[in-house]
C-alpha positions in Angstrom: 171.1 34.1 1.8 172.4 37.2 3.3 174.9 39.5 1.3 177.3 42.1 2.8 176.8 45.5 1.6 180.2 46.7 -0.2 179.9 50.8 -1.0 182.5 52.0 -3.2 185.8 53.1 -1.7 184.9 56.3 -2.8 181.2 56.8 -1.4 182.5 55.2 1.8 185.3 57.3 2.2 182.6 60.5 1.2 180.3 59.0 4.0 183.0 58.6 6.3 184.1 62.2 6.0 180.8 63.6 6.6 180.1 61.4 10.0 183.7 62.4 10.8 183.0 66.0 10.8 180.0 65.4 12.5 181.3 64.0 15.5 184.4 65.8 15.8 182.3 69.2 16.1 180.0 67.5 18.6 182.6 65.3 20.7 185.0 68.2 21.0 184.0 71.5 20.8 186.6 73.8 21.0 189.3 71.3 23.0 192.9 71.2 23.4 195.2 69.7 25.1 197.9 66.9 25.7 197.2 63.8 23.5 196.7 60.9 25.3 197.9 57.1 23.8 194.5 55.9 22.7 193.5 52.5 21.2 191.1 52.2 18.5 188.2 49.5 18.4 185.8 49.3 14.8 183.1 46.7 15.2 183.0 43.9 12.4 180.5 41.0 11.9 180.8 38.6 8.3 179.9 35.2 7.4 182.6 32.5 6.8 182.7 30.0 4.1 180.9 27.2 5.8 177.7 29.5 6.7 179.2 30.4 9.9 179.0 33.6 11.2 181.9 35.7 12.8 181.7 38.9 15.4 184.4 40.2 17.0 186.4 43.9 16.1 189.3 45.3 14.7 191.6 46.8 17.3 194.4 49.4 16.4 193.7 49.4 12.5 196.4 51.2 10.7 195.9 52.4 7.4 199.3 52.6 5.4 201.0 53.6 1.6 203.7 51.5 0.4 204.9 53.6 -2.9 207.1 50.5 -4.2 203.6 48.4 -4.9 201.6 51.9 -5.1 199.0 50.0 -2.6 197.2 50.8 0.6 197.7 49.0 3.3 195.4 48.3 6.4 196.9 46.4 9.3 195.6 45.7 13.0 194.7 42.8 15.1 191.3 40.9 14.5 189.4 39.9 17.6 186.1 38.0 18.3 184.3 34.6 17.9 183.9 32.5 14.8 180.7 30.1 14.9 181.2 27.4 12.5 177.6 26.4 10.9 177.5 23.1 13.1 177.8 25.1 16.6 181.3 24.9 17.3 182.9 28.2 18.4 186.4 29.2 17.9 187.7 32.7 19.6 190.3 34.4 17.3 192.9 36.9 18.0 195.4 37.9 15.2 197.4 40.5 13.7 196.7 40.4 10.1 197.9 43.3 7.5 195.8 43.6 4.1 195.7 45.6 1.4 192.8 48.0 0.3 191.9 48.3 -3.1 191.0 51.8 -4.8 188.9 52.0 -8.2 190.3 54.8 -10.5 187.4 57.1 -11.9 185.1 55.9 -13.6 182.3 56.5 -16.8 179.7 56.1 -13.9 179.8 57.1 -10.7 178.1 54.3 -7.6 175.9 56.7 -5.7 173.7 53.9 -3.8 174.1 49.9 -3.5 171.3 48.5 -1.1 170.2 44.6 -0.3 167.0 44.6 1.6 166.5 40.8 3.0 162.9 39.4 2.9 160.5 41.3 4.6 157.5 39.5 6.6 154.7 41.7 7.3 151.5 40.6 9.9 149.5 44.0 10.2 146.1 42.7 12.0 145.7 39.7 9.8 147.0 41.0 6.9 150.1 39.2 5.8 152.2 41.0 3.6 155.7 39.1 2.2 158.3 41.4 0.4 161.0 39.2 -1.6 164.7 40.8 -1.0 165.0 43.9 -2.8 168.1 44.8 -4.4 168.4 48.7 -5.2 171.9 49.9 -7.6 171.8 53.6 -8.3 174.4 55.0 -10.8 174.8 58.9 -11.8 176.2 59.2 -15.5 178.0 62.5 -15.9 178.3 64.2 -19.3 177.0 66.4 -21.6 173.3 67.5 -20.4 172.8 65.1 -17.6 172.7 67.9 -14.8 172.2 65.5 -11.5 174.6 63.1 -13.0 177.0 65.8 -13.3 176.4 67.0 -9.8 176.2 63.8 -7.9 179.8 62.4 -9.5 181.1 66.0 -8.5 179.9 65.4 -5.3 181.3 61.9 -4.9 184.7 62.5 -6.5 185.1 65.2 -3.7 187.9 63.0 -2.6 189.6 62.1 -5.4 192.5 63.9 -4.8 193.1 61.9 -1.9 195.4 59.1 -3.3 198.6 57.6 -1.9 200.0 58.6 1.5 197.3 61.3 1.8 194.4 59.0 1.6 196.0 56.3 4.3 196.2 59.4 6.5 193.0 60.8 6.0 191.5 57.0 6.9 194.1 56.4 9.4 192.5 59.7 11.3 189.1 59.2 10.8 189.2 55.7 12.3 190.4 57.0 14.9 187.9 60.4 15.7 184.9 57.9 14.8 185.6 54.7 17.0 185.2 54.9 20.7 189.0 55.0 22.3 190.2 52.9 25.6 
């Protein structure tokens, strides 16, 4: 059985910044300029509840802060093919609007979360099988514990962002990391 990786909003977001950076500094060095209307396209792939599998992308996504609900909201229109597990294939198209949810800070701070499926080895005869590996790694901050210290520092860099600020910061790194129309 396959399971989706899920990072934590903040190491995502942490992640998200860096490969944002990244590419803006490489894919635009030094430009200006008019801005053009662009559309935005993030790839998705998931399993549905009969076993099926789904592919298809996120067009447009929209990340949003309604202060009456103190929520963030993401909003776009989901496109692609769902495969039922008995072969039958249905194309979808659909505006849809979610919300996101964000953990408050915490006594332990998610620094890794990795499902490695079964590996299947054949070197020259040798066969070599790896059951799925499951790897969770934690930092602890407090008193004495030095890396745990640094590493939630490092991944509560973005704390701050909360609110309308964070559904603008994702709302503009969606769009300098997806390819544009």
């Amino acid at each position: 059985m396959l399971r989706a990786y899920v990072p934590s909003l903040r190491m995502g977001a942490l992640w998200l910044a860096l490969a944002a950076m990244l590419a803006t500094m490489i894919a635009f060095p030094g430009s200006a300029g008019a801005q053009v209307p662009t559309r935005v396209v993030v790839p998705v792939t998931g399993t549905l509840s009969d076993g099926g599998t789904f592919q298809g992308r996120v067009i447009n996504p929209d990340v949003s802060y309604q202060s009456a609900t103190d929520t963030l909201l993401i909003s776009g229109i989901l496109a692609g093919r769902a495969t039922q597990s008995d072969g039958t294939v249905e194309r979808v198209r659909e505006e849809f609007t979610t919300q996101l949810s964000v953990s408050q800070q915490q006594d332990e701070c998610e620094i890794l979360d990795l499902d490695i499926g079964r590996i299947n080895l054949d070197l020259l005869g040798l066969v070599v099988n790896i059951a799925p590996i499951h790897i969770n790694v934690t930092a602890v901050p407090g008193a004495g514990n030095l890396l745990g210290n640094l590493l939630c520092a490092l991944v509560g860099l973005l704390d701050d962002l909360s609110g309308p600020d964070l559904a603008d910061f994702l709302d503009g790194l969606l769009g300098a990391l997806f390819p544009r129309d």
